[in-house]
C-alpha positions as CSV (number, residue, x, y, z in Angstrom):
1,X,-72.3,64.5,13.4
2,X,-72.0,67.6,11.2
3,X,-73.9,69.4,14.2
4,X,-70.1,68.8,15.9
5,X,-68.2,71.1,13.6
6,X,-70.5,73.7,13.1
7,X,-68.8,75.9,15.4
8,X,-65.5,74.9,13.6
9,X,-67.2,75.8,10.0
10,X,-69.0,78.8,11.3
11,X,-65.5,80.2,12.2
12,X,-63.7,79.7,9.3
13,X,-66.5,81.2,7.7
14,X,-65.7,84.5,10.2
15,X,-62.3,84.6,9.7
16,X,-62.3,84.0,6.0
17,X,-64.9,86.7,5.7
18,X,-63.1,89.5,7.8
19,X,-59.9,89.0,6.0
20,X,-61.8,89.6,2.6
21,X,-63.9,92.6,4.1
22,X,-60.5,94.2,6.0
23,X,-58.2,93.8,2.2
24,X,-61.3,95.0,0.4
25,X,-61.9,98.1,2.4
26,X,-57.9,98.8,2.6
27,X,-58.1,98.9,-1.3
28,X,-61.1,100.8,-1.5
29,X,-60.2,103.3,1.2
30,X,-56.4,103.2,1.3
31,X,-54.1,106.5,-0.3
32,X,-53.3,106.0,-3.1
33,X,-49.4,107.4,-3.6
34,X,-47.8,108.9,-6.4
35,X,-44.4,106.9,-6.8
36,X,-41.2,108.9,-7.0
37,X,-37.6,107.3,-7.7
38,X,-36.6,108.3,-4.0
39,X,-39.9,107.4,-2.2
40,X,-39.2,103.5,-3.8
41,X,-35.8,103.7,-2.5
42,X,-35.1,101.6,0.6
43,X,-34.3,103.6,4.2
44,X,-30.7,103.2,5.5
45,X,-30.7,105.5,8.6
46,X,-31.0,108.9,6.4
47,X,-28.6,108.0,4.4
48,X,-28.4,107.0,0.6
49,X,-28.2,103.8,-0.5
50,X,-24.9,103.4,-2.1
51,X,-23.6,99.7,-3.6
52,X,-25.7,96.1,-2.4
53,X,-27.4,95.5,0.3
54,X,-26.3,92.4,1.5
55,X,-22.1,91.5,1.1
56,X,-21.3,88.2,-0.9
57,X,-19.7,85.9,1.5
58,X,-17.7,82.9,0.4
59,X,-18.8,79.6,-0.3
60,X,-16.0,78.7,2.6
61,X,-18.6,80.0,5.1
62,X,-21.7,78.0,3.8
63,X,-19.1,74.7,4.2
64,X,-18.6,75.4,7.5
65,X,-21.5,76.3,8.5
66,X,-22.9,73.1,7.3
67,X,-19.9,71.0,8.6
68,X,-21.1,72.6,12.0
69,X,-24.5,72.0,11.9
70,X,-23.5,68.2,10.6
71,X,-21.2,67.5,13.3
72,X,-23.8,69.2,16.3
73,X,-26.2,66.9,14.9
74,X,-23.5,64.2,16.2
75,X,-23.7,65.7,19.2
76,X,-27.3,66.0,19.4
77,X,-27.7,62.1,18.8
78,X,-25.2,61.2,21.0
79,X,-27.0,62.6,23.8
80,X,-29.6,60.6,24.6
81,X,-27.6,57.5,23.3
82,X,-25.5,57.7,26.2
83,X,-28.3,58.2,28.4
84,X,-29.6,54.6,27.0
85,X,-26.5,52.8,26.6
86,X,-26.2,51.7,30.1
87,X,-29.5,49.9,30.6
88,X,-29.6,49.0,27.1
89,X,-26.5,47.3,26.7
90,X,-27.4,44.3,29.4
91,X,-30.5,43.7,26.5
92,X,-28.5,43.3,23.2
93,X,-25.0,45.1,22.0
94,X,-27.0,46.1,19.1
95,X,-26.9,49.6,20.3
96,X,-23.6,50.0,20.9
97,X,-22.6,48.5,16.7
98,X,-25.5,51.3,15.7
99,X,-24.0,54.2,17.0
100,X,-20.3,52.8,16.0
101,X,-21.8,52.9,12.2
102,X,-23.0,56.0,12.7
103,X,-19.7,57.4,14.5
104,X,-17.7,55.6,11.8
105,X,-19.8,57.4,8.9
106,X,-19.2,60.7,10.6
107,X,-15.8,60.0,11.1
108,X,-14.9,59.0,7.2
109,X,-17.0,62.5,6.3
110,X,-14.6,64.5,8.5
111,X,-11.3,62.6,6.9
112,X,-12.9,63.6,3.8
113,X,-13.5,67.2,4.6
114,X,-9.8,67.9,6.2
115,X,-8.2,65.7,3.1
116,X,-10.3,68.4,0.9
117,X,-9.4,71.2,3.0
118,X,-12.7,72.6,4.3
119,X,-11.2,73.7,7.7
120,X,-8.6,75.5,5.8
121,X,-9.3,78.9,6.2
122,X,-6.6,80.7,4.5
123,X,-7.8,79.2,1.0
């Protein structure tokens, strides 16, 4: 049995092995740079960095992004429910109360976020 996976074993030995030679010989053989203040400095397209990097955006966007993503995901699972519905419903109307649940949760979470005013965007 441990014939099987000696090809397996003998690779990961290979691979393992010519990761640790390649970092070993970039140490050994690599430059080794004198840092300055302006070769640590990030490149902007010639120019110098002035102020962050990245802009602060407003929690306002993170809602809605996740209000987006929450109600796509609606979306996504409504999908193939529809697809099912029809030759499922002659079975059992249990599919048809499951998906009212889960419309009905989705529905009290988006009274909730207008009655809060996520979708206000002037706030």
């Amino acid at each position: 049995m441990l014939s099987d996976y000696l090809p397996v074993i003998f690779q990961a030995f290979v691979a393992i092995g010519f990761a640790a030679i390649a970092l070993g010989l970039s140490v050994l053989l690599g430059k080794k740079g004198r840092d300055s203040k302006m070769k640590n400095t990030p490149y902007e397209c010639g120019m110098l960095p002035i102020g962050d990097g990245a802009p602060r955006f407003s929690v306002k966007f993170y809602v809605i992004a996740m209000l987006f993503v929450i109600f796509d995901i609606e979306v996504v699972f409504s999908y193939p429910w529809a697809l099912a519905f029809k030759d499922s419903i002659k079975e059992s109307s249990m599919i048809l109360w499951s998906f009212a649940s889960f419309a009905g949760i989705l529905a009290v979470a988006y009274v909730y976020a207008l009655k809060k005013g996520a979708f206000d965007w002037k706030s």
